[in-house]
MDTraj code that builds the backbone (N, CA, C; nanometers):
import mdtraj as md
import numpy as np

residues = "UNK UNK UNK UNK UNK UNK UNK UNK UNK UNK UNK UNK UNK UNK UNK UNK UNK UNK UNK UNK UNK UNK UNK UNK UNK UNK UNK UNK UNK UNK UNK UNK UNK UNK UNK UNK UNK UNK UNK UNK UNK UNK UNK UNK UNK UNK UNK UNK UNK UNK UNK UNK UNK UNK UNK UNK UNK UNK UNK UNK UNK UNK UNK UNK UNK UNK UNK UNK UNK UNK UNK UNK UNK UNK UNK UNK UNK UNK UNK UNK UNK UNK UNK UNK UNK UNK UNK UNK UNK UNK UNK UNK UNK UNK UNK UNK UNK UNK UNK UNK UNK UNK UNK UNK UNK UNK UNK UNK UNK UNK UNK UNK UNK UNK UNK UNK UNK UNK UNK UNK UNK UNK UNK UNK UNK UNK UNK UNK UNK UNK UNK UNK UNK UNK UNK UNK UNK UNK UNK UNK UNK UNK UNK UNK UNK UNK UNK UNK UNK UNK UNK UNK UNK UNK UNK UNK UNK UNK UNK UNK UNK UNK UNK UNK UNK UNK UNK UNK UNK UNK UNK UNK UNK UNK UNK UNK UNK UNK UNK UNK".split()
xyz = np.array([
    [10.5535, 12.2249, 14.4888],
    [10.4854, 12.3092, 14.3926],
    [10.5300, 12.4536, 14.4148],
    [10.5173, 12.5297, 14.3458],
    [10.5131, 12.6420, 14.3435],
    [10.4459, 12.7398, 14.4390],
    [10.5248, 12.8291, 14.4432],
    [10.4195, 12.9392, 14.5454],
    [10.2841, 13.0065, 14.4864],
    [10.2834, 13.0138, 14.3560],
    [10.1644, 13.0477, 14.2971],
    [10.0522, 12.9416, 14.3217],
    [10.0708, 12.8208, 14.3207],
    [9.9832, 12.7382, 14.3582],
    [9.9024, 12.7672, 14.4687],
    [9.9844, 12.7820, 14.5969],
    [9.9359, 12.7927, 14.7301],
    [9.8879, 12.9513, 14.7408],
    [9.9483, 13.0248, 14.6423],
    [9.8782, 13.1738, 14.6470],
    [9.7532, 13.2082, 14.5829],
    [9.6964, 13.1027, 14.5022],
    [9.5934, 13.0664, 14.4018],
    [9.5090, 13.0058, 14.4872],
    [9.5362, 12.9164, 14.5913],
    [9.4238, 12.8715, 14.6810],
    [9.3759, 12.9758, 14.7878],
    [9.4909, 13.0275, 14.8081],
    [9.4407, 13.1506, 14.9061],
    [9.3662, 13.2676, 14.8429],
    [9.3873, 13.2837, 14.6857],
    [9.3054, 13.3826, 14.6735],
    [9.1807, 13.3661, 14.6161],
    [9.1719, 13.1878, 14.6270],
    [9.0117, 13.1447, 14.5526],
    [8.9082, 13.1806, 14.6933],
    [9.0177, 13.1278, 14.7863],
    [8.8967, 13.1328, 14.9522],
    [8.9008, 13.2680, 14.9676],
    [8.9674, 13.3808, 14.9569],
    [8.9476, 13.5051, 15.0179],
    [8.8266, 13.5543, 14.9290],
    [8.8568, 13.5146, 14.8042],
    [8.7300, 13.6107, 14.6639],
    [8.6218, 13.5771, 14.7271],
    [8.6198, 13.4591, 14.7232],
    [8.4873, 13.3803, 14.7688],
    [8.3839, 13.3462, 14.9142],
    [8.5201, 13.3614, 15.0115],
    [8.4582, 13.3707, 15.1388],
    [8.5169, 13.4358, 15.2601],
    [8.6316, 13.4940, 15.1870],
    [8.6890, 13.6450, 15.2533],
    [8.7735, 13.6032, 15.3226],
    [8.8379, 13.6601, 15.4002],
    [9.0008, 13.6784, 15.4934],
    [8.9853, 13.5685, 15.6119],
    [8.8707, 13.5900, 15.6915],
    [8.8400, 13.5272, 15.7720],
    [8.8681, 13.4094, 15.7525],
    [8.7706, 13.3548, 15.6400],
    [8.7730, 13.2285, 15.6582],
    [8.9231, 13.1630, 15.5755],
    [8.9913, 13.2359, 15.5365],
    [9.1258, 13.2137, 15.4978],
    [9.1498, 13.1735, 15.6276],
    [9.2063, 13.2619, 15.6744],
    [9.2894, 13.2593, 15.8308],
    [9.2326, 13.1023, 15.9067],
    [9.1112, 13.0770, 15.8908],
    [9.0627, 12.9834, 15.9374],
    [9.1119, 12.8480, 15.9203],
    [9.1541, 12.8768, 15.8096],
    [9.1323, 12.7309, 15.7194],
    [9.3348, 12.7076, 15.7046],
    [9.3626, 12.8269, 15.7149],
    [9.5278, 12.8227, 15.7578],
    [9.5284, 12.7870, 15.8624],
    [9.4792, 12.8284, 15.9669],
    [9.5151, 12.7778, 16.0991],
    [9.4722, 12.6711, 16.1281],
    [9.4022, 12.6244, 16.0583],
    [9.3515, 12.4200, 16.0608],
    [9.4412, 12.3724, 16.0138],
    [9.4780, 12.4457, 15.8813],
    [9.6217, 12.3216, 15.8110],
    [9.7383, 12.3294, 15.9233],
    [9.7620, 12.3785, 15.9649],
    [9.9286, 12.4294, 16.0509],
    [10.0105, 12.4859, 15.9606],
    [9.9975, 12.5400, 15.8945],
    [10.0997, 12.5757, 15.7736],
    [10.0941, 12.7237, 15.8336],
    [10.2325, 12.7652, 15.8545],
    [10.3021, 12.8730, 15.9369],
    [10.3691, 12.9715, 15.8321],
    [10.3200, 12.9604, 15.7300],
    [10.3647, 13.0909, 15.6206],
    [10.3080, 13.2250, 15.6094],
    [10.3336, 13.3616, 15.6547],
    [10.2543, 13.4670, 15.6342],
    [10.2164, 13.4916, 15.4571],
    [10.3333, 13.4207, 15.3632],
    [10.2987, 13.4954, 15.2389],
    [10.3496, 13.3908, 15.1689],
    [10.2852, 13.3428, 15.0264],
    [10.3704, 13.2618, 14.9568],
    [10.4285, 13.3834, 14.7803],
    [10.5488, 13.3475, 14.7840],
    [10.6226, 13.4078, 14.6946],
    [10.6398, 13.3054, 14.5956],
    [10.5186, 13.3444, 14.4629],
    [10.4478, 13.3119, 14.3357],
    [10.5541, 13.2173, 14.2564],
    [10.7137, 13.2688, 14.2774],
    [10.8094, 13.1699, 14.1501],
    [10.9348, 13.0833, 14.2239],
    [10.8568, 13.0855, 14.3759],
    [10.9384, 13.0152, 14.4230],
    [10.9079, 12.8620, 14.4756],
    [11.0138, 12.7745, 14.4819],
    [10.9239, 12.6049, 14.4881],
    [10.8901, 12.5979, 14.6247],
    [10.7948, 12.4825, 14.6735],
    [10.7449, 12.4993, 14.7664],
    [10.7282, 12.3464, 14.8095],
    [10.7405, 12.2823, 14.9175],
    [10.6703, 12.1337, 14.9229],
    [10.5721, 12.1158, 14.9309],
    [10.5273, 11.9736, 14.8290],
    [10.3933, 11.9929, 14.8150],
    [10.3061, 11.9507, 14.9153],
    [10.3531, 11.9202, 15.0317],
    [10.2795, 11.8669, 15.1193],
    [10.2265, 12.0004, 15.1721],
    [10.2489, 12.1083, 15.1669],
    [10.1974, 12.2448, 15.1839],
    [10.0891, 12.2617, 15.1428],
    [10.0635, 12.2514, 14.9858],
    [9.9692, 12.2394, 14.8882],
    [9.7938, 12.1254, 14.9433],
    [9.8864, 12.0257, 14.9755],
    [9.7781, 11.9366, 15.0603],
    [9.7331, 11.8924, 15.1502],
    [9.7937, 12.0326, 15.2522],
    [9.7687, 12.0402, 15.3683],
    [9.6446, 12.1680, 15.3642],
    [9.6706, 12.2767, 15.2850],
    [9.5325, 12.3571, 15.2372],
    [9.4665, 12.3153, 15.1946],
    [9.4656, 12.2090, 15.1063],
    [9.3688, 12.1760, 14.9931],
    [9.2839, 12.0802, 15.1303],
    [9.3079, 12.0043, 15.2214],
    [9.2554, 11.9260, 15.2836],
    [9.2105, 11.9984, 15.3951],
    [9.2418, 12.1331, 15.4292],
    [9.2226, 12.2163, 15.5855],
    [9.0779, 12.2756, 15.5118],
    [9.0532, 12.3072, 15.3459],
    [8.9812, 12.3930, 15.2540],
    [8.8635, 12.2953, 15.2904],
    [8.8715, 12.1622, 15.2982],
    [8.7902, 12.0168, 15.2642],
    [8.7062, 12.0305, 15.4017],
    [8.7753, 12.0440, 15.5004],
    [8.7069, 12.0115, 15.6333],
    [8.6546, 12.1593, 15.6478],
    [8.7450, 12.2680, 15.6126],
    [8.6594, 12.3663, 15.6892],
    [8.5300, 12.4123, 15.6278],
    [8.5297, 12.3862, 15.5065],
    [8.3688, 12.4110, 15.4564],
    [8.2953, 12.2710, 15.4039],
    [8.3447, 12.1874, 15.4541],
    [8.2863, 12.0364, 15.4380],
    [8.2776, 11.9649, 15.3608],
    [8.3607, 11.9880, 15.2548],
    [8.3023, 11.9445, 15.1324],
    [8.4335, 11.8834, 15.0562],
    [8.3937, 11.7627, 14.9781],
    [8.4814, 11.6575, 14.9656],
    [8.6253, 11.7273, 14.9202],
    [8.6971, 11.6227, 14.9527],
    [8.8690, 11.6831, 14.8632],
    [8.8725, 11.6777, 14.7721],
    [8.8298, 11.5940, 14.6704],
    [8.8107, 11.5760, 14.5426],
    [8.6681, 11.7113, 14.4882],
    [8.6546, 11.7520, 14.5290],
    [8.5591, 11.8723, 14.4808],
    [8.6180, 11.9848, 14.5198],
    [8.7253, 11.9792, 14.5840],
    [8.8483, 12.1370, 14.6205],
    [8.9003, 12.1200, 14.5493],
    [8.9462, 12.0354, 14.5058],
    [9.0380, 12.0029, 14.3828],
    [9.0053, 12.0289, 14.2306],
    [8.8670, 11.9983, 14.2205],
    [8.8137, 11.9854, 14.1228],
    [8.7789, 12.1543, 14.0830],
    [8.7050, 12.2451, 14.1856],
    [8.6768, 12.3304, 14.1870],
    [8.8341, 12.4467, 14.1555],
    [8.9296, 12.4173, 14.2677],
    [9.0733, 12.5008, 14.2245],
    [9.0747, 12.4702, 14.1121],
    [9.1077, 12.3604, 14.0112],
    [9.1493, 12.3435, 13.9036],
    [9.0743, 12.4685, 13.8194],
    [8.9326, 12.4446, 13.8354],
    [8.8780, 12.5071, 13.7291],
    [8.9338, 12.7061, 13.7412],
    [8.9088, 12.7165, 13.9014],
    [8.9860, 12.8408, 13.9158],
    [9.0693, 12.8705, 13.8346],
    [9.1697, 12.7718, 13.8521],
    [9.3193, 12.7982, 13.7794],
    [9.3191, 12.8700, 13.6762],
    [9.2348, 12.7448, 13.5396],
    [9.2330, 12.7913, 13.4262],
    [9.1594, 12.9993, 13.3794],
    [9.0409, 12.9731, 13.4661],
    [8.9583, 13.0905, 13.4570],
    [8.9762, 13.2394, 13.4991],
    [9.0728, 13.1929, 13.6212],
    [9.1434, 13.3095, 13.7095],
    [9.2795, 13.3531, 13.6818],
    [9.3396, 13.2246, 13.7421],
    [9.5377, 13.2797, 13.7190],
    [9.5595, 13.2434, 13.6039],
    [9.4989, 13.1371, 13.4984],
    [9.5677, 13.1439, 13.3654],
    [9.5027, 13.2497, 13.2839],
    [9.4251, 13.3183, 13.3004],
    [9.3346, 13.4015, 13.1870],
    [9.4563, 13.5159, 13.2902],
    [9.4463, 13.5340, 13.4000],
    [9.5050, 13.6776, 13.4226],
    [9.6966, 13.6728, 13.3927],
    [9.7679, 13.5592, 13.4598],
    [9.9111, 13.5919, 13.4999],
    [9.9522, 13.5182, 13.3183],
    [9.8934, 13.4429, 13.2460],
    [9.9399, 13.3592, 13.1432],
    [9.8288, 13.3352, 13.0384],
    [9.8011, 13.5292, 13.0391],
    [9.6908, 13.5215, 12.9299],
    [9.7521, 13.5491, 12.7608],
    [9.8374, 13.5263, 12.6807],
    [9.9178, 13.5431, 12.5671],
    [9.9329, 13.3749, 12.5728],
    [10.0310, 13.2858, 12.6975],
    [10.0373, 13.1738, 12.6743],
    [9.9431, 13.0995, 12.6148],
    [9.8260, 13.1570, 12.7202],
    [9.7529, 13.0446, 12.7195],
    [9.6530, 13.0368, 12.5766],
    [9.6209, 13.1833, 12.5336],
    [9.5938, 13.2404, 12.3931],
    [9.6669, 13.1724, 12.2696],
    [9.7716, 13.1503, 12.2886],
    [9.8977, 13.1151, 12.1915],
    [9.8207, 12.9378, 12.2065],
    [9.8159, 12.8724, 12.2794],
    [9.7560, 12.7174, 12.2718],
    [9.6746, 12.6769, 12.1916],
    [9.5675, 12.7533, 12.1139],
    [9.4769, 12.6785, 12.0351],
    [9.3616, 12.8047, 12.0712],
    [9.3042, 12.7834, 11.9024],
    [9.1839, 12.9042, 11.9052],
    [9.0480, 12.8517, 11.9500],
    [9.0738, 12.6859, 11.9921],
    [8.9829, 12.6606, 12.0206],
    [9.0090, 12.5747, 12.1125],
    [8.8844, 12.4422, 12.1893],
    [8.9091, 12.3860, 12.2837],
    [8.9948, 12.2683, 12.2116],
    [8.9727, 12.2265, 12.1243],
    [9.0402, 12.0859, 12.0761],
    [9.1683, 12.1488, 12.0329],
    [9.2169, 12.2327, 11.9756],
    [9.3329, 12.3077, 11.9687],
    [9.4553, 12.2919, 12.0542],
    [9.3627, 12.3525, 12.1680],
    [9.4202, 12.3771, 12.2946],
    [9.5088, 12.2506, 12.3365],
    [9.3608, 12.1469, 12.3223],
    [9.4554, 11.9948, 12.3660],
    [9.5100, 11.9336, 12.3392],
    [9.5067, 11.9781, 12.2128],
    [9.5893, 11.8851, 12.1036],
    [9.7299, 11.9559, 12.1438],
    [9.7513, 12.0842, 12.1523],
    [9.9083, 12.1677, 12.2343],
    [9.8820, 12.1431, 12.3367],
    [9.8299, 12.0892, 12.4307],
    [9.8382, 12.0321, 12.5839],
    [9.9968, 11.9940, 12.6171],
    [10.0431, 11.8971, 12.5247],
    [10.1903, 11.8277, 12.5451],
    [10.3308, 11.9306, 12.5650],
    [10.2724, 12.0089, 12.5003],
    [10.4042, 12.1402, 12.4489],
    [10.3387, 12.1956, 12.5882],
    [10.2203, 12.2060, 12.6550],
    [10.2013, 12.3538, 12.7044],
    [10.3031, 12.3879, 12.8277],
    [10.3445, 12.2658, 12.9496],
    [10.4302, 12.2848, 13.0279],
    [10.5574, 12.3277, 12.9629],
    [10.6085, 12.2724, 12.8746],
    [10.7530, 12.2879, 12.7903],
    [10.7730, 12.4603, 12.8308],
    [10.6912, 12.5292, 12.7774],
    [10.6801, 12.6529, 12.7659],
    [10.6808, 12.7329, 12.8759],
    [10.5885, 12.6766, 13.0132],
    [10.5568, 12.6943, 13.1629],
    [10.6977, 12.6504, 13.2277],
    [10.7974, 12.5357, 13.1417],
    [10.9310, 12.5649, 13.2549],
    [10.9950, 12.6498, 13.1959],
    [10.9987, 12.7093, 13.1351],
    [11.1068, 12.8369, 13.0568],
    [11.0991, 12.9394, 13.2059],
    [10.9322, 12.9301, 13.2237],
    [10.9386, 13.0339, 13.3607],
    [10.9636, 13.0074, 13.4899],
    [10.8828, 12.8491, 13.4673],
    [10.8966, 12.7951, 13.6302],
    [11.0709, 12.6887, 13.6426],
    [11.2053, 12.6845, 13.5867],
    [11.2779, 12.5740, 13.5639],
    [11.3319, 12.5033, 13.6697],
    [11.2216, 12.4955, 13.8172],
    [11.2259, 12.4051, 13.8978],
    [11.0995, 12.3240, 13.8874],
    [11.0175, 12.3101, 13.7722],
    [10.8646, 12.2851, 13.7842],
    [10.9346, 12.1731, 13.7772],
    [10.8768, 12.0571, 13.8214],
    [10.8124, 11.9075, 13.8125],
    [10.6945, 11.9022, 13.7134],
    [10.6572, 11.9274, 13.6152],
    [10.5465, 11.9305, 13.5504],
    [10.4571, 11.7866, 13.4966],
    [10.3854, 11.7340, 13.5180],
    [10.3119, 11.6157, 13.4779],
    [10.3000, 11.5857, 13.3219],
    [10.2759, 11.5121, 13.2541],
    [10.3357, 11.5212, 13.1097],
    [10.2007, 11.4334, 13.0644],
    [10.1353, 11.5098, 12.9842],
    [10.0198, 11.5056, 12.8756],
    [10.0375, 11.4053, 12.7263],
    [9.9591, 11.3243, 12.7301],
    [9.9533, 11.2525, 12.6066],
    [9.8148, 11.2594, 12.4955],
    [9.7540, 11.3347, 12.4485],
    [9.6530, 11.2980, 12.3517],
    [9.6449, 11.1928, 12.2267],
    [9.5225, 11.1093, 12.2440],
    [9.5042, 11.0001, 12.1594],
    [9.3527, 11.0024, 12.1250],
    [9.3149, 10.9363, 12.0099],
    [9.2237, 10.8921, 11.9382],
    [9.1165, 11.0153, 11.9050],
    [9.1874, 11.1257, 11.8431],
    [9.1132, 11.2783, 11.7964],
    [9.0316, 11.2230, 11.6992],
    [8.8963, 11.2621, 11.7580],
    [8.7731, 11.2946, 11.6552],
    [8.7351, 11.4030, 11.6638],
    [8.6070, 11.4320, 11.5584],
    [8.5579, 11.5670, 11.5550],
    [8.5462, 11.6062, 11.6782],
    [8.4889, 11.5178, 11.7559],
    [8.4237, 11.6456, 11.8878],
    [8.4572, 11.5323, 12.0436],
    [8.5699, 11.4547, 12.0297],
    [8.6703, 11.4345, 12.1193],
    [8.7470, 11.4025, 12.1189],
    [8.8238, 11.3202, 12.2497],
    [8.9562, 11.2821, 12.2460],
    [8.9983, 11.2274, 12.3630],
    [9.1035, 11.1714, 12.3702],
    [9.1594, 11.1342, 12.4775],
    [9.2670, 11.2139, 12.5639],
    [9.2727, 11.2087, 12.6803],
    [9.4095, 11.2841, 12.7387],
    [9.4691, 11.1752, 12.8508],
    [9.5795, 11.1157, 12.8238],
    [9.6831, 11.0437, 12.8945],
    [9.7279, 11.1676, 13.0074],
    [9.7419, 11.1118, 13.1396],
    [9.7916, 11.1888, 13.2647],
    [9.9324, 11.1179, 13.2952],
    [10.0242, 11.1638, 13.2950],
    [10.1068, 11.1147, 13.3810],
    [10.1722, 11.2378, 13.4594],
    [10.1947, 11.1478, 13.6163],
    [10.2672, 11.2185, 13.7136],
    [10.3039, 11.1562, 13.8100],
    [10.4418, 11.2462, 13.8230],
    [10.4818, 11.1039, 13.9696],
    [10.3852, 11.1930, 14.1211],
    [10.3033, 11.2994, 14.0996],
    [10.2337, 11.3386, 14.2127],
    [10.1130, 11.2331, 14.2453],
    [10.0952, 11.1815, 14.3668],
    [9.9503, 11.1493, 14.3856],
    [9.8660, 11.2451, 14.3869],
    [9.7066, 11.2030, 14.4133],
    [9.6174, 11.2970, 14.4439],
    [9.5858, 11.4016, 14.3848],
    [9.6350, 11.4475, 14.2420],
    [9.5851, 11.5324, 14.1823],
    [9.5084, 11.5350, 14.0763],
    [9.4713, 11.3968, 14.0367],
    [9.3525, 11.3511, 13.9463],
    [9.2619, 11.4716, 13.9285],
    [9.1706, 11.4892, 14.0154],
    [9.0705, 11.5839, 14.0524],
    [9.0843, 11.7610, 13.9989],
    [9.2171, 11.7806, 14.0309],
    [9.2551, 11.9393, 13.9787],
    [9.2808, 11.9067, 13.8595],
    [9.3005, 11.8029, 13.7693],
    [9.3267, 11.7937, 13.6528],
    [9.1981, 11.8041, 13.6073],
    [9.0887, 11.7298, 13.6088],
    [8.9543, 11.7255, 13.5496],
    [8.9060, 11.8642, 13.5904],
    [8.9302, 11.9497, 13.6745],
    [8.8849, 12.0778, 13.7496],
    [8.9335, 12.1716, 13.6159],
    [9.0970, 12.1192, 13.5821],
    [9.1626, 12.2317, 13.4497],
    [9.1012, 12.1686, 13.3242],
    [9.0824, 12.0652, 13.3378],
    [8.9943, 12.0349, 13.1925],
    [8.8517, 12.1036, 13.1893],
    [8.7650, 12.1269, 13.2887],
    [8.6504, 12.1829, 13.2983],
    [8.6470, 12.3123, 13.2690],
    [8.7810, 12.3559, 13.2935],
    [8.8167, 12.5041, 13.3222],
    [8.8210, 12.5355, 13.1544],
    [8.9065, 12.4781, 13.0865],
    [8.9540, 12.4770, 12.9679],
    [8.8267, 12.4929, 12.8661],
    [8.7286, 12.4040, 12.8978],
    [8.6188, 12.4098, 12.8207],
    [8.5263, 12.5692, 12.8164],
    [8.5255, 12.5348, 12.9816],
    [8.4346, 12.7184, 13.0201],
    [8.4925, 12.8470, 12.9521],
    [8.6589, 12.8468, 12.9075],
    [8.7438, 12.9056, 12.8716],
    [8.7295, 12.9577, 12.7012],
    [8.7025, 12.8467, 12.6346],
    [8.6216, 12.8530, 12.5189],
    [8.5031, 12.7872, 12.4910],
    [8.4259, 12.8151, 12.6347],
    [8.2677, 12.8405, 12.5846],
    [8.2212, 12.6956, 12.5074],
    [8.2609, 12.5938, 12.5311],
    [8.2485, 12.4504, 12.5061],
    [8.2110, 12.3624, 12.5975],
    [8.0720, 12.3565, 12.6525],
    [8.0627, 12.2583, 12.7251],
    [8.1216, 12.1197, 12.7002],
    [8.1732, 12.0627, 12.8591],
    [8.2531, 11.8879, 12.8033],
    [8.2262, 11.8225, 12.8942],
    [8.2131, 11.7370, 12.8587],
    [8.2157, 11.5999, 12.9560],
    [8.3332, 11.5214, 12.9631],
    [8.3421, 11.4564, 13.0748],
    [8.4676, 11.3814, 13.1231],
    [8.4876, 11.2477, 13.1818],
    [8.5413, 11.1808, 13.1036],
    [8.5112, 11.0112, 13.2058],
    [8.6606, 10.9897, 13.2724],
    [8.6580, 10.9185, 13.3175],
    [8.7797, 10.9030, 13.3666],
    [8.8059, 10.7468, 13.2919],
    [8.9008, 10.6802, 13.2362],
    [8.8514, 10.5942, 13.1768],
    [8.9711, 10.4541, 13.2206],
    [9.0744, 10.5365, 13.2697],
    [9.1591, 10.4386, 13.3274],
    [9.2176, 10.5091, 13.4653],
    [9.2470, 10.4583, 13.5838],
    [9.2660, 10.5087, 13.6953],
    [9.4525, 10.4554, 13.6755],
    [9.4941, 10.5593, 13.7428],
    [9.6755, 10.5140, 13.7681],
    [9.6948, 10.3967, 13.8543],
    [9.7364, 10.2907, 13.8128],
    [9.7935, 10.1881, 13.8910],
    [9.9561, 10.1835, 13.8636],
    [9.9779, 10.1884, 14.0252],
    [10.1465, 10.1786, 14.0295],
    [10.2285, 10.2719, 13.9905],
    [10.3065, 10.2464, 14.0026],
    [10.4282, 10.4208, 13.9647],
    [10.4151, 10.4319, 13.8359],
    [10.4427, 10.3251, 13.7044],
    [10.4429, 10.3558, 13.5785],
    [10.2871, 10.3639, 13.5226],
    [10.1505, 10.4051, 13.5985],
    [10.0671, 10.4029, 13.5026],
    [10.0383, 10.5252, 13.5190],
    [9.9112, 10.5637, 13.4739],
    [9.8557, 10.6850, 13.3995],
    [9.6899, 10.6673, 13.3878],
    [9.6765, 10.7969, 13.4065],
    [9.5040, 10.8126, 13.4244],
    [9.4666, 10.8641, 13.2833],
    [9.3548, 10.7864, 13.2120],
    [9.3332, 10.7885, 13.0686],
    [9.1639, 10.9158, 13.0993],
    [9.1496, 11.0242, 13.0412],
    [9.0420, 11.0904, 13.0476],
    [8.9791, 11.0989, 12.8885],
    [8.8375, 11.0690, 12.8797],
    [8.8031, 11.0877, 12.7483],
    [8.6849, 11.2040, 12.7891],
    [8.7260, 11.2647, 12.6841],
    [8.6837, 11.4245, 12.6579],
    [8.5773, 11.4092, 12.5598],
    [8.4481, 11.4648, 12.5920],
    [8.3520, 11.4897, 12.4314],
    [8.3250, 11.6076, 12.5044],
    [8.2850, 11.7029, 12.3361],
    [8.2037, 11.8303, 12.3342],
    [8.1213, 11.8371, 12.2767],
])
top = md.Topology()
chain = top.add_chain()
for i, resn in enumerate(residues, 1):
    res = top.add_residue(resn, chain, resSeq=i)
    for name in ("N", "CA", "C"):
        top.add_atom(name, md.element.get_by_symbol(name[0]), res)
traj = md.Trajectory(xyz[None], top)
């Protein structure tokens, strides 16, 4: 992943529970980086070695660090570093998802080492929808429903989220149905 990723986790724990417990939670992962540099690639085992040092040091499940960064993402680094992009997606929440598919297209113009996970929407009604996940990453289910949560708070749309098919095997895909 990217260095913005791992610079996005570090600056959710510093806002929130300051330097200290950064340093803390670095020195649990072992991850020996003084600085991550935002457009450069990174292995992701880096990524889930914080996300899991984040889990133990304030106790609380991996799938709820995950869930919680995601929503960061959308609210923090996409409203601040990819606020025109993300503006340009849809004036609204169903908008948005319905350009979900295009939205990486656009994100490798900047990032063109991204690996990006690739979005499918199906069965649009008034007030939901479906979103197809695919990725060859494990374990990131959770930051996805975290950016879908995010997305909603984003335009002021409360949503709900099921998870409705779980990924089995390399060729499947996690099916999420969305109502607002």
């Amino acid at each position: 992943m990217y260095g913005i990723v791992n610079k996005a986790i570090e600056d959710l724990v510093i806002e929130n529970f300051g330097e200290a417990k950064w340093q803390a939670i670095k020195d649990r992962s072992g991850v020996d980086i003084d600085f991550f540099i935002s457009n450069e690639p990174y292995d992701d085992e880096i990524t889930f070695l914080l996300a899991n040092a984040v889990s133990a040091e304030m106790d609380i499940h991996i799938d709820d660090v995950f869930n919680a960064f995601g929503e960061w993402w959308i609210l923090k680094i996409g409203k601040e570093k990819y606020g025109g992009l993300m503006a340009a997606g849809g004036k609204n929440l169903k908008e948005f998802l319905i350009n979900l598919p295009v939205f990486h297209n656009r994100i490798m113009m900047i990032y063109p080492k991204l690996t990006p996970p690739e979005f499918r929407i199906s069965d649009v009604q008034e007030h939901q929808l479906y979103v197809h996940y695919f990725s060859k990453r494990a374990g990131l289910r959770e930051f996805v429903r975290g950016l879908l949560l995010g997305l909603g708070k984003m335009y002021n749309t409360p949503l709900a989220i099921e998870l409705v098919q779980e990924k089995i095997g390399e060729d499947g895909h996690e099916i999420f149905k969305l109502i607002w």
